[in-house]
C-alpha positions as CSV (number, residue, x, y, z in Angstrom):
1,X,-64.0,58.0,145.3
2,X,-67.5,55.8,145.5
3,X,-67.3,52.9,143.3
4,X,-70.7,52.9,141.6
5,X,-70.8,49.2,140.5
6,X,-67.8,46.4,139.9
7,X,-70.3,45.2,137.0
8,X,-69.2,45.6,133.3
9,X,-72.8,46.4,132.6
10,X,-75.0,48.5,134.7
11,X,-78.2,50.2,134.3
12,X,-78.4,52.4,136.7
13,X,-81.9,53.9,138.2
14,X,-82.5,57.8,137.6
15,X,-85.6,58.4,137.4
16,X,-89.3,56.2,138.1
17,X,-90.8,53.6,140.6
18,X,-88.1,51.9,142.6
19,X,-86.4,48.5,141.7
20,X,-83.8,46.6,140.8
21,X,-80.7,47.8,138.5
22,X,-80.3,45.9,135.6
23,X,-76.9,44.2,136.1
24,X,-74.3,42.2,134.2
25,X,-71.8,41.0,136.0
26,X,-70.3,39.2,133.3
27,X,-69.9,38.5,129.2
28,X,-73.5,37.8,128.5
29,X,-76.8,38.5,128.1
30,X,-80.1,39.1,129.8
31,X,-83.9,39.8,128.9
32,X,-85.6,42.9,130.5
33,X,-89.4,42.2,131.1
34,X,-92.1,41.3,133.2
35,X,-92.7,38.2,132.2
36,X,-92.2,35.0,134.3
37,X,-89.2,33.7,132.3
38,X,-87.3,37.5,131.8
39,X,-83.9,37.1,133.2
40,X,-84.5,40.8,134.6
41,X,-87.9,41.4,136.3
42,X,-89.3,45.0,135.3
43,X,-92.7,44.6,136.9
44,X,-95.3,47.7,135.1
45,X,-98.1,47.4,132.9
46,X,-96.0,49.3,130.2
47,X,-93.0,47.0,130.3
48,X,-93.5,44.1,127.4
49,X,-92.9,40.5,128.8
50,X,-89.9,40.0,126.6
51,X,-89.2,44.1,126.6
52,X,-85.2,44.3,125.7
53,X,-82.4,42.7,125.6
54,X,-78.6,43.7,127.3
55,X,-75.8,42.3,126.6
56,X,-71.7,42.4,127.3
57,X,-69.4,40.6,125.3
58,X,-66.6,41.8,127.4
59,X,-65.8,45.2,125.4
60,X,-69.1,46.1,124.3
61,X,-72.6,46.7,125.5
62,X,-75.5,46.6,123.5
63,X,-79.0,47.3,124.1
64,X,-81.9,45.7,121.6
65,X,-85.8,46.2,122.1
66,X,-87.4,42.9,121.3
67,X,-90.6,44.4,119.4
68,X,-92.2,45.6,122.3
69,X,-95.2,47.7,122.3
70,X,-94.1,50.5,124.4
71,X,-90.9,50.8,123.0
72,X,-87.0,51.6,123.7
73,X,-85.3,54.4,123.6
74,X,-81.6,55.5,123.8
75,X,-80.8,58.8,124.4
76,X,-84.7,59.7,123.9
77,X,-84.5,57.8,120.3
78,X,-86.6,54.7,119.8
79,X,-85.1,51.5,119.1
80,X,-86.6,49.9,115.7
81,X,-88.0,46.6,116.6
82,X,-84.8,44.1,116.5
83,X,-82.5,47.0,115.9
84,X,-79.4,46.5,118.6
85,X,-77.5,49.7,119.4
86,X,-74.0,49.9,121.3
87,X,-74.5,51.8,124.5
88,X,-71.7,54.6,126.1
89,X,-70.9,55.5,129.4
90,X,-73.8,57.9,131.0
91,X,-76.3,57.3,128.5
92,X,-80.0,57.2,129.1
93,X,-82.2,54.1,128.4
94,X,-85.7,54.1,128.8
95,X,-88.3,51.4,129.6
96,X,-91.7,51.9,130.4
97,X,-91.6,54.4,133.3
98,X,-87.8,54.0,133.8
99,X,-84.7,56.4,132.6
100,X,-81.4,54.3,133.5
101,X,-78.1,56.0,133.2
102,X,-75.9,53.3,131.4
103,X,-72.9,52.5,133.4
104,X,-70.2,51.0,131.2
105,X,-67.4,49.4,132.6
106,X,-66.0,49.2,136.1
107,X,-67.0,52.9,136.7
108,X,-66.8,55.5,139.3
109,X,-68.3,58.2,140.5
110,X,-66.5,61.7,139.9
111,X,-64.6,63.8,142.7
112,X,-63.0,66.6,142.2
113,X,-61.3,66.0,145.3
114,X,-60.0,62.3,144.2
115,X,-57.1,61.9,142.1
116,X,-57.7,61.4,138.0
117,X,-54.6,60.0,136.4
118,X,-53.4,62.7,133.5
119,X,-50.7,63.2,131.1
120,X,-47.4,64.3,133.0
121,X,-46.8,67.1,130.4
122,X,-50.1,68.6,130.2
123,X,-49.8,71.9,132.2
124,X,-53.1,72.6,134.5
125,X,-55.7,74.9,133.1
126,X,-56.5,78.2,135.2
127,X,-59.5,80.4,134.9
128,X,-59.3,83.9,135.8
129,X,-61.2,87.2,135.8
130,X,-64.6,86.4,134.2
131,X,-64.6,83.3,132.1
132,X,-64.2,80.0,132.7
133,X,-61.9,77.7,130.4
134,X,-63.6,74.3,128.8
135,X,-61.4,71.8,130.3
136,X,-59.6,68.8,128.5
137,X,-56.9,67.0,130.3
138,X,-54.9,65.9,127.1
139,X,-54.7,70.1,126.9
140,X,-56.3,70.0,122.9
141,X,-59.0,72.4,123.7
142,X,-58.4,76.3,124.7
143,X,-61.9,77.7,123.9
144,X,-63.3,80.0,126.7
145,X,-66.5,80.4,127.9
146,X,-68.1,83.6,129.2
147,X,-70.2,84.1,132.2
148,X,-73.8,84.5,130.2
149,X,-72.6,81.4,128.1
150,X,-71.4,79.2,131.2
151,X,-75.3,80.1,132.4
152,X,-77.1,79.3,129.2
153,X,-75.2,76.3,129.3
154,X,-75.1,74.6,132.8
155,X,-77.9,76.5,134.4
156,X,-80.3,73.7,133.3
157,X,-78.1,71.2,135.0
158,X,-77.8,73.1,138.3
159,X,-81.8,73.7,138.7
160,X,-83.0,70.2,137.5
161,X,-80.3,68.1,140.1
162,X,-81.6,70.6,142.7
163,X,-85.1,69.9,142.1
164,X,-84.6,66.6,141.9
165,X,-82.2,65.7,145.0
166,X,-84.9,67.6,146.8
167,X,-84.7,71.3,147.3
168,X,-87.8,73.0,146.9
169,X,-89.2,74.3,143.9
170,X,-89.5,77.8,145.1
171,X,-85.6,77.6,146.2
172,X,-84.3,76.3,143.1
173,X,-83.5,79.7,141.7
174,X,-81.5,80.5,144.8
175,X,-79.4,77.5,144.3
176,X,-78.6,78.4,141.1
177,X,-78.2,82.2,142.5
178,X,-75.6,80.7,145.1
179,X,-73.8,78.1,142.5
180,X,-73.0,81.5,140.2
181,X,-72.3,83.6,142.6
182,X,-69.6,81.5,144.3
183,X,-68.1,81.1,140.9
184,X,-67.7,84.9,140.4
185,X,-66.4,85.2,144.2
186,X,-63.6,83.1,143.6
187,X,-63.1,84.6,139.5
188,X,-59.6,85.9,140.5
189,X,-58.3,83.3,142.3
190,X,-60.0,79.9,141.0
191,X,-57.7,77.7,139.5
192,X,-59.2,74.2,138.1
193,X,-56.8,71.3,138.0
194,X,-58.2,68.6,135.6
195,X,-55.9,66.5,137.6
196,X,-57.9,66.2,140.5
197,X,-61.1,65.2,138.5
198,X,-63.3,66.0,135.8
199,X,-65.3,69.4,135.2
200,X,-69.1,67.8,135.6
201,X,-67.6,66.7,139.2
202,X,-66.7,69.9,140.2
203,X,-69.7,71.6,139.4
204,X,-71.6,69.0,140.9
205,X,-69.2,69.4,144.3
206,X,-70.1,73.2,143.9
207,X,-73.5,72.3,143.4
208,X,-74.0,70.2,146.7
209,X,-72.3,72.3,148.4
210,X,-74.7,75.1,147.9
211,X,-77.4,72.9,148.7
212,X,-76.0,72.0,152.0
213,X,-75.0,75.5,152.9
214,X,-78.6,76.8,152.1
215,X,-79.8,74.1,154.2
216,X,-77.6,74.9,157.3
217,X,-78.7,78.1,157.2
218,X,-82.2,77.0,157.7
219,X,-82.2,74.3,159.8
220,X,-82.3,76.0,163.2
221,X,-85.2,78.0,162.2
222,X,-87.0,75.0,161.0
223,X,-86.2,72.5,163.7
224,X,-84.4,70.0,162.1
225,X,-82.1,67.3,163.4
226,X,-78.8,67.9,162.6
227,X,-77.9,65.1,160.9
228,X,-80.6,66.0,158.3
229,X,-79.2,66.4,154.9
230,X,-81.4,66.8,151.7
231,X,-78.6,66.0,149.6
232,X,-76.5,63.0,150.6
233,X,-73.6,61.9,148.0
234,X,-74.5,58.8,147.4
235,X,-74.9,56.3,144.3
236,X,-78.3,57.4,143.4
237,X,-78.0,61.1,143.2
238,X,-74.9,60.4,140.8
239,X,-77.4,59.0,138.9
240,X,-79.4,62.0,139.3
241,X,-76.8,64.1,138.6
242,X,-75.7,62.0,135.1
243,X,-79.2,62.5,134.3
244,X,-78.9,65.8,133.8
245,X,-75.9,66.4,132.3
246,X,-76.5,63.6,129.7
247,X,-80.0,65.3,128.6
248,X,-78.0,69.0,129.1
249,X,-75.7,67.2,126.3
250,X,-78.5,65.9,124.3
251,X,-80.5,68.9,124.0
252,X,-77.4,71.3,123.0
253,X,-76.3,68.2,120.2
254,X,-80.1,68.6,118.8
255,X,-79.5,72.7,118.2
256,X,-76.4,71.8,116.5
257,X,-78.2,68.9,114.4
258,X,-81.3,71.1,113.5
259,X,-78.7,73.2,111.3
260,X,-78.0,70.6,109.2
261,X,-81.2,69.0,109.0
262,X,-84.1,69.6,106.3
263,X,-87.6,71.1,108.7
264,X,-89.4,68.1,107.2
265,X,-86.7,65.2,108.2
266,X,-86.3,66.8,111.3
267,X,-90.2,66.5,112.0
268,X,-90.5,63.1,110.5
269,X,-87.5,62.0,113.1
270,X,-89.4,63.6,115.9
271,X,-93.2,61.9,115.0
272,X,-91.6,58.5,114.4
273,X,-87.7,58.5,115.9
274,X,-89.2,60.4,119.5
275,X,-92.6,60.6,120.0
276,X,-93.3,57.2,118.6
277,X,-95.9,57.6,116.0
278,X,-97.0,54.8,113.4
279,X,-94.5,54.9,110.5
280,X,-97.5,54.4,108.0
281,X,-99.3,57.7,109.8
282,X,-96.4,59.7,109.8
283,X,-95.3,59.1,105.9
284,X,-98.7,59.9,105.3
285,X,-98.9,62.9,106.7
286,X,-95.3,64.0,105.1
287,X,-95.4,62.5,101.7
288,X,-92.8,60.2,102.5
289,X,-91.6,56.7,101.9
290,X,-91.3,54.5,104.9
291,X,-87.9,53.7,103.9
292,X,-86.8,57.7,104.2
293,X,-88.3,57.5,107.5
294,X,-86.4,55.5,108.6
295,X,-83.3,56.7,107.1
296,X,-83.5,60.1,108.3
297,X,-83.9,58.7,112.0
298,X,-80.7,56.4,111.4
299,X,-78.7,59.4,110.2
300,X,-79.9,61.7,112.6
301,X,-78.9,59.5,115.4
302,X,-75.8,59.3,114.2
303,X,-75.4,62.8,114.2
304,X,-76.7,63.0,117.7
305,X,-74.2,60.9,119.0
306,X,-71.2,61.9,117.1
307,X,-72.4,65.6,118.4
308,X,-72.5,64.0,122.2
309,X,-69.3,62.1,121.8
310,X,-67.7,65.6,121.2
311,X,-69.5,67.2,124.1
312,X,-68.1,64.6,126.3
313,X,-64.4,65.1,125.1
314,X,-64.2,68.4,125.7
315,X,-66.6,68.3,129.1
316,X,-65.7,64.7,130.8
C-alpha cells in the first residue's frame, strides 16, 4: 500500500500548473497566497496575497478564504468571505487555477490487493450473474446495482481518469469498452471481498489495468520502449483518480438535492454559491433578499454534503 503523505493535513495537487502541496505536518495553521509573507506560496495572478487559510487542530481541518477576490471553493461551493468550513477526506478545494484533493489524516492510497481491517463477523459480499452489489464492510447495505445502472453511474469515472492519466481521447471509449467488458467476463465467477480493500480501489485496479493491457497491445506496433507505461500508480494519479470519484459523488448528491429544492433557490445557489456572481446582482435579478441568498446556499451545502457523506458510506 503507498502512503500518500504522514501529514495530518494535505492538499493534494489534481488538477493545474505544477507546485507545491499544501502541507501541515502538525496542529496549526498556514496562509495560502502569493504574497511575500504567505506561509504557503501559491504563485498565479488569480491567487490573492493573503488567499486562504488551513488549519489542523489535531482532529479537525478547516479551510477559510480570507476575502479574496477570486474566491474558494469546497466541493465546487464558494467560501463566503471569513466563512471557515471543516474539510473530509477526498474533498476538492479550489484556488485560482488549482483543484486539491484534501487528504485528511495519515491517509493511504487504496489497494484492493492490500489488506483493509474489517469486522470478523461480517461475511464477504459476492456478486454473481449480472449485477453488482454496493459494498459496505460493516454488511448494513444489500442494494444491488444492475449493469445499465453500474454504467450510468461509474462510467463518468472510468473515461475522465483515462483521459486524464493520458490515454487518448479517441481511445477513451475503448477503455471504458474493456473496463465493462471484463466485469461481465468474470459476472459468474467474481467474488468481491471488502476485506481486501475498498470498491473505488478495485475499480480503479480494473481501470489501470485495462489501460496497461490496451497499451501492451500497441506498443510493438508503435515502437515503444518497454518500460513505457502511460499510467504509472503513483501519488499523483491517486489524486487523479480521487478527483473523479469525488466530482462523480458530487454531481449524483446535486440530482438528489434538486428534488428538494425550489427552481428559484436552486438558481440563486448556482449564480452566487457556484458561478460566483455579485450577491446584489443576483437578488436583483430574483427578487430576493441578500440574506435568503445566503441562506439557501448554507442549506444547500449542507444538503450536499450530508448527500456525499452517504455516498461515501455505502461506496468507500
Amino acid at each position: 500500500m503507498q502512503v500518500l503523505s504522514a501529514a495530518p493535513l494535505r492538499l493534494q495537487r489534481s488538477s493545474g500548473p505544477a507546485c507545491e502541496d499544501p502541507i501541515l505536518r502538525a496542529a496549526g495553521e498556514a496562509v495560502l497566497g502569493r504574497g511575500s509573507d504567505a506561509s504557503i506560496k501559491l504563485e498565479h495572478d488569480r491567487v490573492s496575497r493573503h488567499h486562504a487559510r488551513l488549519a489542523w487542530d489535531g482532529a479537525k481541518a478547516t479551510l477559510s478564504d480570507l476575502g479574496s477576490s477570486g474566491g474558494t471553493l469546497v466541493n465546487g461551493t464558494r467560501l463566503e468571505p471569513e466563512e471557515s468550513v471543516e474539510l473530509h477526506d477526498r474533498d476538492l478545494v479550489t484556488i485560482g487555477p488549482w483543484t486539491f484533493v484534501a487528504r485528511v489524516g495519515s491517509q493511504s492510497a487504496e489497494s484492493h490487493h492490500a489488506p483493509v481491517s474489517a469486522p470478523a463477523s461480517v461475511d464477504p459480499y459476492k456478486t454473481r450473474a449480472s449485477v453488482l452489489l454496493r459494498l459496505r464492510a460493516d454488511g448494513t447495505l444489500d442494494r444491488q446495482v444492475g449493469w445499465n445502472e453500474f454504467v450510468t453511474i461509474y462510467g463518468s469515472v472510468i473515461a475522465g481518469f483515462a483521459r486524464n492519466a493520458g490515454v487518448p481521447p479517441q481511445e477513451v471509449d475503448d477503455i471504458l469498452q474493456d473496463v465493462m467488458l471484463g466485469f461481465f467476463r468474470q459476472a459468474n465467477s467474481f467474488e468481491y471481498d471488502p476485506s481486501r480493500g475498498r470498491f473505488r480501489g478495485y475499480l480503479k485496479t480494473v481501470t489501470l489495468n485495462s489501460i496497461r493491457d490496451r497499451h501492451r497491445r500497441k506498443r510493438p506496433a508503435v515502437g515503444l520502449p518497454e518500460q513505457f507505461d502511460p499510467a504509472s500508480d503513483d501519488d499523483r494519479l491517486q489524486a487523479t483518480w480521487d478527483h473523479e470519484w469525488t466530482s462523480n459523488l458530487l454531481r449524483r448528491a446535486m440530482e438528489k438535492v434538486k428534488a428538494t429544492v425550489q427552481p428559484k433557490t436552486l438558481e440563486a445557489f448556482d449564480r452566487y454559491g457556484v458561478r460566483g456572481e455579485p450577491i446584489a446582482s443576483v437578488a436583483a435579478a430574483l427578487d430576493m433578499s441578500e440574506a435568503a441568498i445566503r441562506h439557501a446556499k448554507m442549506r444547500i451545502m449542507h444538503q450536499l454534503r450530508d448527500e456525499v457523506n452517504k455516498l461515501r458510506d455505502e461506496e468507500g
